[in-house]
N, C-alpha and C positions, 0 to 999 in steps of 0.2 A: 291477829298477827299472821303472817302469811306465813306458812309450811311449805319450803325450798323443797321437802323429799315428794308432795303429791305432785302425780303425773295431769298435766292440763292438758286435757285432748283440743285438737283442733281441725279443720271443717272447712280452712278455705281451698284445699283444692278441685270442690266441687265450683261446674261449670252451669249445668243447670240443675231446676229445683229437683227432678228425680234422682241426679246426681249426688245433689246434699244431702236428700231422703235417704239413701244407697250407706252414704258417710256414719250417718247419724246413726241408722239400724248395726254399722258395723263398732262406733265406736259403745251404742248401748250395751253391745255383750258384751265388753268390758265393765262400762261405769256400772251399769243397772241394767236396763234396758230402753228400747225405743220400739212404744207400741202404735202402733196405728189405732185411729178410732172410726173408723167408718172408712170413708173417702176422703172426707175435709178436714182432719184433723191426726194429731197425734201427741203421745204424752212420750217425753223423755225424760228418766228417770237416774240418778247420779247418786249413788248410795254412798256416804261419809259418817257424817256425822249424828248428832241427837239433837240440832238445828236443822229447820226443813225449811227453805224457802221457794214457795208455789207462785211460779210464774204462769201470765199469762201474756202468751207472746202469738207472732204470725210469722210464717215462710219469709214473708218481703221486707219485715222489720229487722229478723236475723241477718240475713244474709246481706243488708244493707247496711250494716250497724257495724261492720269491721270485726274486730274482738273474734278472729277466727272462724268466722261464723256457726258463733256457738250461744244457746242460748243465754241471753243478760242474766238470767236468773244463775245460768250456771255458773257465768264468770264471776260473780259475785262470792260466790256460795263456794266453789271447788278448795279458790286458796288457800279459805280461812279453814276448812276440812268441815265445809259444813254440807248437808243433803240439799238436794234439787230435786224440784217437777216442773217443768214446762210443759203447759198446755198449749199446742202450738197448731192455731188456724190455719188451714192453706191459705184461706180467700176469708173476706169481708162477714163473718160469719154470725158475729157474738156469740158465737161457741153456744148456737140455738139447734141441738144435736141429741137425738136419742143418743147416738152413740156414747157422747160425753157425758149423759145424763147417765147410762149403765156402768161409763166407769167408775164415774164419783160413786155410784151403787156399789160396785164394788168392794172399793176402799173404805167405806163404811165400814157393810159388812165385815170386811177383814180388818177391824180395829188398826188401819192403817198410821194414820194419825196418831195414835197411841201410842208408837214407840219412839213419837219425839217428845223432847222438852218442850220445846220452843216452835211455833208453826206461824209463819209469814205468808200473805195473802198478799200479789204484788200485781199491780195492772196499770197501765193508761190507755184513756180515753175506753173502745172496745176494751183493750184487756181489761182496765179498771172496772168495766163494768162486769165482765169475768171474774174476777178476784172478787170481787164483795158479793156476787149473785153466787156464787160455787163455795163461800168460806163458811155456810152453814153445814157443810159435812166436817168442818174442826171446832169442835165449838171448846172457846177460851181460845182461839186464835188472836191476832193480830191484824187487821189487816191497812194495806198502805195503797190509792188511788189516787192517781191521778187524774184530774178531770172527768171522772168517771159517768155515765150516762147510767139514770136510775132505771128507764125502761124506755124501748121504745113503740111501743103501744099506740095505736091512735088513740086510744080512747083517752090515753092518759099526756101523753105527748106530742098531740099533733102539731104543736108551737115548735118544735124542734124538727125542720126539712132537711137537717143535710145530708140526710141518710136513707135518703125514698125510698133504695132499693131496700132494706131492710126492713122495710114497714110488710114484707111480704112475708116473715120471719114471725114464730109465734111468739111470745113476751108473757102468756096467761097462765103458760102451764108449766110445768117443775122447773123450779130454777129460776122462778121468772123477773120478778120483782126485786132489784138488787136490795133497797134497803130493810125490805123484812127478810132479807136472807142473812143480814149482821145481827141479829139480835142477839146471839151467841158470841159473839163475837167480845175478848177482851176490853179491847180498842181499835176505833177504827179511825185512819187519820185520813183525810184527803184532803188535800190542793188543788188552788182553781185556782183563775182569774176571776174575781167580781165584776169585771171589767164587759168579759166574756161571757152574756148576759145568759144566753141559755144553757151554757155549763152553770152559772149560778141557779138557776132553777133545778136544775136537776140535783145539785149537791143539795138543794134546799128540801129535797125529800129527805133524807138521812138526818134523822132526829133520837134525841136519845140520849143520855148521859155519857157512854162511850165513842160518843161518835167526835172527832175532834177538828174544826174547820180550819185550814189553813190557808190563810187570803194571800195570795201572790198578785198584787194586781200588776200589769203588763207584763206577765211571763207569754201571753198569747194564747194559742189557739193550740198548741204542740210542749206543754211543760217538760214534758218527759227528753224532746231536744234539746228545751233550754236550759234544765239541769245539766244535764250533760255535760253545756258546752263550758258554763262556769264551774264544773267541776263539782256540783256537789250531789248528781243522782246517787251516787254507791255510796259516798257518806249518810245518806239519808237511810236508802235501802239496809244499808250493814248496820245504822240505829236501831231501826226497827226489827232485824234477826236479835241483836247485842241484846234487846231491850231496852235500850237507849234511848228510846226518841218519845219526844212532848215536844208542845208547841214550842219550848225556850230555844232547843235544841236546834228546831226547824229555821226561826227566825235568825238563830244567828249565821245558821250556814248560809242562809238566802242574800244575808248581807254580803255576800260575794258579787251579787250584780250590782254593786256600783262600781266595778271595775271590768264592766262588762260591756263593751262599746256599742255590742246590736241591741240588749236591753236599754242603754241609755239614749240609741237614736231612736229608738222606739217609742221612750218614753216623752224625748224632745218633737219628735212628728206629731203625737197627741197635742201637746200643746200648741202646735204649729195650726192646726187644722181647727184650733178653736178661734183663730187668727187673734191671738193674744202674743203682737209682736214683742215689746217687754220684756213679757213674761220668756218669752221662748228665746231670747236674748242671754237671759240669766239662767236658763238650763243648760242649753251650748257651753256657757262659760262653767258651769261645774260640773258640767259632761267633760270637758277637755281639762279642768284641772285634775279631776280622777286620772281619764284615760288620754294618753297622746296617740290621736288618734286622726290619720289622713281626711277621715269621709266628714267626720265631726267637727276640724280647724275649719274645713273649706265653708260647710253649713255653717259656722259661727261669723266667720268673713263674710258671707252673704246677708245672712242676719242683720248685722252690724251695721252695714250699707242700707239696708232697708229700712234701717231705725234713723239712719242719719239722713236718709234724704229719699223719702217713703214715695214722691211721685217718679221720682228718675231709676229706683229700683225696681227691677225686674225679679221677683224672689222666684225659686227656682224650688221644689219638692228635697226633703231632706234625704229621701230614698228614692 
């Protein structure tokens, strides 16, 4: 439940990113603090609660993301009067950084972790692989990924290109291997698309009794936006501080994309491209009785036409 009396800082009248940098450092002497880790990085901290939830976020994600431009982990966490850490990359980094490796040294050391109850491990894609690789300094954590990348290693993932420039980045040494970094780890849930063949590999390292799979197929290539956009990333994320969240939990809130017009054109273009006219006839049709939906009516009229009289139609891309 939300706490009307705490004060929620906010971040947007930064112009550029040294400007946001500027914001962040002044609003940390209030919440906590905001440290820098090197060059590339930096942790801001939001001191509340005996719930801690450990984000791992970037410059360009924040500040693109609206919500003040304040850390997701923080908007989350501040309301409900619970503590924040964002781990926050300038640039494309997977947070593969001495500097970040001394802090979590750190926090160790200083029994950091220790003075919460509850400790939440939150990432996608990069960050996700940040959250599960960095939640072996909480151990009996929690943690929550998003399509998250196990390593990116040649040795181990040269099947995964779409990160070249990363492949210059070490993966071998502290911190390296996300999923032997959860073995401490309470539960560890991630979501993917199966669909999305080399995020399935990579979740496919993550083994183990607490590790919990959760199949989204055609959320895409970006889960963390398509949460969002039907509404259930912060019910998910505030599961998993609450202690709330198992698969049942997951699936039910997921059932919100069938009322979700770019997941269901989504899911209608897949069947379009198997050219299984029929079939993609009858998804239109219970795409549009869910959602009333401009882009969807029109692709069903076209469909329609092309079922009825297949040489005179000209079918047109659903997107």
């Amino acid at each position: 439940m939300t706490n009307d009396s705490i004060e929620i800082y906010d971040a947007s009248e930064a112009e550029t990113d040294d400007d946001w940098l500027a914001i962040m450092d002044e609003i940390g002497e209030e919440a906590g603090y905001m440290e820098p880790l090197g060059d590339q990085h930096s942790a801001f901290f939001s001191d509340m609660g005996t719930v801690l939830l450990v984000s791992f976020e970037t410059v360009s994600g924040i500040r693109g993301a609206g919500g003040g431009q304040m850390p997701l982990g923080y908007q989350i966490a501040a309301p409900r009067g619970w503590s924040s850490l964002s781990i926050i990359a300038h640039e494309e980094t997977w947070y593969r950084d001495h500097h970040v490796y001394g802090y979590f040294d750190r926090l160790i050391d200083d029994a950091f972790f220790e003075d919460f109850d509850h400790v939440v491990f939150y990432g996608a894609g990069m960050g996700g692989y940040g959250a599960a690789a960095f939640s072996v300094a909480a151990p009996g954590c929690t943690v929550l990924a998003l399509a998250p990348q196990a390593t990116l290693d040649t040795e181990m993932a040269e099947w995964d290109r779409r990160f070249l420039k990363a492949r210059r980045l070490n993966f071998t040494d502290r911190f390296g291997f996300a999923p032997d970094m959860t073995d401490g780890c309470a539960r560890v849930f991630l979501v993917y698309d199966p669909i999305q063949q080399v995020d399935a590999v990579h979740v496919a390292f993550f083994r183990g009794p607490h590790i919990t799979k959760l199949r989204a197929p055609h959320i895409g290539r970006d889960p963390q936006a398509e949460l969002a956009v039907i509404n259930i990333l912060r019910p998910l994320i505030e599961g998993a501080c609450a202690d709330t969240l198992d698969a049942g939990t997951f699936y039910r809130l997921w059932r919100a994309r069938r009322k979700h017009a770019q997941y269901l054109g989504r899911l209608a273009g897949r069947v379009q491209s198997q050219n299984r006219p029929q079939r993609f006839v009858q998804v239109l049709r219970a795409a549009v009785a869910l959602v009333d939906h401009p882009q969807l009516r029109r692709a069903l009229v076209r469909a329609e036409a092309a079922v009825a009289n297949p040489q005179a139609a000209d079918e047109q891309p659903l997107r």
